[in-house]
C-alpha positions in Angstrom: -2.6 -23.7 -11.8 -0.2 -20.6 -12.6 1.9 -18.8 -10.4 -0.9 -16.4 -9.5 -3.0 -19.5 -8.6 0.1 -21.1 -6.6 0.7 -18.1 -4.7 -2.8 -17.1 -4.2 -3.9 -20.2 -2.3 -0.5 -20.6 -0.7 -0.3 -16.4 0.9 -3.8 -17.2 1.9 -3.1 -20.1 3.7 -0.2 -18.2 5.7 -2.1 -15.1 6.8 -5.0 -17.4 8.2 -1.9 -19.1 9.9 -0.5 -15.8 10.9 -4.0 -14.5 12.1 -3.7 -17.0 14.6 -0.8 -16.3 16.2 -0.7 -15.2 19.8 1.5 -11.9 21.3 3.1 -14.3 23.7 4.2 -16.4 20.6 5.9 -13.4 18.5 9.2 -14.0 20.7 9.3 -18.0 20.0 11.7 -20.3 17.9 10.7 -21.6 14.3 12.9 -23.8 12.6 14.5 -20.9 10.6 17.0 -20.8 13.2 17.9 -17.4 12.7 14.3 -15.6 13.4 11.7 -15.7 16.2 7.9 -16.0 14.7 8.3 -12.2 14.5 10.8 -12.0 12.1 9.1 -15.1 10.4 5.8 -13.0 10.1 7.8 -10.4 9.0 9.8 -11.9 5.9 6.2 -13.8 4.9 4.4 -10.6 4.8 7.5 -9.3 2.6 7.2 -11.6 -0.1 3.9 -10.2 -1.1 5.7 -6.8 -0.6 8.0 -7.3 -3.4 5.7 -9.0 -5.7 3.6 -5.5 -5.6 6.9 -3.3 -5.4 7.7 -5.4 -8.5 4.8 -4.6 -10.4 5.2 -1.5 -9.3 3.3 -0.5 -7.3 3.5 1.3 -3.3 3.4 -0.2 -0.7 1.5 1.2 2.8 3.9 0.5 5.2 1.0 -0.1 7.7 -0.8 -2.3 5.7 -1.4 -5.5 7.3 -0.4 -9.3 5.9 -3.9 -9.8 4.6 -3.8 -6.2 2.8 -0.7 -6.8 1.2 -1.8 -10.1 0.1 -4.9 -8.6 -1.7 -3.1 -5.7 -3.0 -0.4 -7.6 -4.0 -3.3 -9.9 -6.1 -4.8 -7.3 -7.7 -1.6 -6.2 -9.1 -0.5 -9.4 -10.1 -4.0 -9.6 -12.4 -3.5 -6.6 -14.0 -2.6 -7.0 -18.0 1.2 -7.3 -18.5 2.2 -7.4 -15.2 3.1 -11.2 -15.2 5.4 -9.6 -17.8 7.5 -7.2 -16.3 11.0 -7.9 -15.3 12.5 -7.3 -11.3 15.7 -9.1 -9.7 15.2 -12.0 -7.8 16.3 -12.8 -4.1 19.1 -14.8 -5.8 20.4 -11.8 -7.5 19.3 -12.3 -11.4 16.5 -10.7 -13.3 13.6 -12.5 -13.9 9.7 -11.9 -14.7 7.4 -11.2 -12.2 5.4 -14.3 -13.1 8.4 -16.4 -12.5 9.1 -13.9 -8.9 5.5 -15.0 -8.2 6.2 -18.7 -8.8 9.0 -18.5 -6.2 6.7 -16.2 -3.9 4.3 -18.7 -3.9 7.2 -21.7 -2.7 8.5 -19.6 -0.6 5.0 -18.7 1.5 4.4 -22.5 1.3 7.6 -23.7 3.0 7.4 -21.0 5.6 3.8 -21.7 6.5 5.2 -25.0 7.5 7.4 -23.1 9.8 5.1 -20.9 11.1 2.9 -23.8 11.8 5.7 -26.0 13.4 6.7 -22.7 15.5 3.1 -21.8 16.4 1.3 -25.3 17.5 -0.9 -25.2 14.2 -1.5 -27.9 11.7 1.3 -28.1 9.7 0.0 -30.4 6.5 0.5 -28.5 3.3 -1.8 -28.8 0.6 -0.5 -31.7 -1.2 -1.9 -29.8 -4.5 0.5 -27.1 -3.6 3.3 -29.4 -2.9 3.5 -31.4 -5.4 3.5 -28.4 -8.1 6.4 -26.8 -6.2 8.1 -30.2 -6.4 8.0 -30.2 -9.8 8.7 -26.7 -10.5 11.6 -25.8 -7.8 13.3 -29.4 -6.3 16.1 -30.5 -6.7 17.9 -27.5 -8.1 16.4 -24.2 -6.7 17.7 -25.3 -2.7 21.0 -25.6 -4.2 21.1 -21.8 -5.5 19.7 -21.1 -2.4 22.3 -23.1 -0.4 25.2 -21.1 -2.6 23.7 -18.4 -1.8 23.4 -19.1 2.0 19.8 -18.6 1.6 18.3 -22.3 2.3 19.9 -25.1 4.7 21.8 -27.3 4.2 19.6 -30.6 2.8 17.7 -33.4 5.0 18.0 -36.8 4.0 14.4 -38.6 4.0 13.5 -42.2 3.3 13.2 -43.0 -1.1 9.4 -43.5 -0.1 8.9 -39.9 1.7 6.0 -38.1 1.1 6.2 -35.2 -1.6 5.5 -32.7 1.5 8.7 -34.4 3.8 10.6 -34.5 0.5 9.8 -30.7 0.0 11.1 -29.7 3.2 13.8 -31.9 3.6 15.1 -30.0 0.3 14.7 -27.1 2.0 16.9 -27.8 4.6 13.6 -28.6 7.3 13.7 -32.0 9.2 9.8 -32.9 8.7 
């Protein structure tokens, strides 16, 4: 799968997460220790958000997780767009394929979260996982780290699964 692919069926999987999320659960604890669900719902509805901004295209500011996702999909298939260049969360330019590559690990790792936070099934597709294994472990978390972006890393058994190796990576205890 590309990066279109990867981030397709990962967004998807979070807003179906996020569509199940209760009122009463907006206020609760994930294990990104610094937001609530809220601001966890917020920052995955922002990656798709950029992705469009960075093909440039508008964003409605009303627009709901599931609209962004679609709008930011459409964009993404348009000719060239895999092409253009935008600066990455870490700070250095990059194509919007490669932002959609790390879209697409970011909404996967946080979909754990929101899972963990929310009650819901928190298995990742181990499709999913094991391409962002291959394509962002062991040296994206530690950019990330440098950058005080991702936590500091879990240790997990040799024989972990790619999905508790993934998150452990990311500074998550699975």
């Amino acid at each position: 799968m590309g990066p279109v692919e990867l981030f397709e069926a990962a967004a998807w999987r979070a807003v179906g997460l996020a569509e199940n999320v209760g009122d009463e659960q907006l206020a609760g604890p994930t294990p990104c220790a610094q937001w609530d669900v809220r601001a966890l719902l917020d920052h995955l509805r922002g990656g798709p958000a950029y992705l469009l901004a960075a093909t440039g295209h508008d964003l409605d500011a009303d627009a709901s997780y599931r609209t962004v996702v679609a709008q930011c999909l459409a964009a993404l298939r348009q000719p060239g767009a895999l092409e253009r260049r935008c600066m990455s969360p870490l700070g250095f330019e990059w194509s919007v394929g490669e932002a959609a590559a790390g879209t697409f690990m970011d909404q996967l790792v946080h979909s754990w979260d929101l899972a963990v936070a929310t009650g819901q099934n928190r298995t990742l597709d181990p499709a999913l996982v094991e391409a962002c294994v291959a394509m962002f472990l062991p040296d994206m978390p530690e950019r990330g780290r440098a950058r005080g972006l991702v936590g500091p890393a879990v240790t997990v058994a040799a024989d972990a699964s790619a999905q508790d190796r993934l998150l452990a990576g990311m500074g998550r205890t699975p």
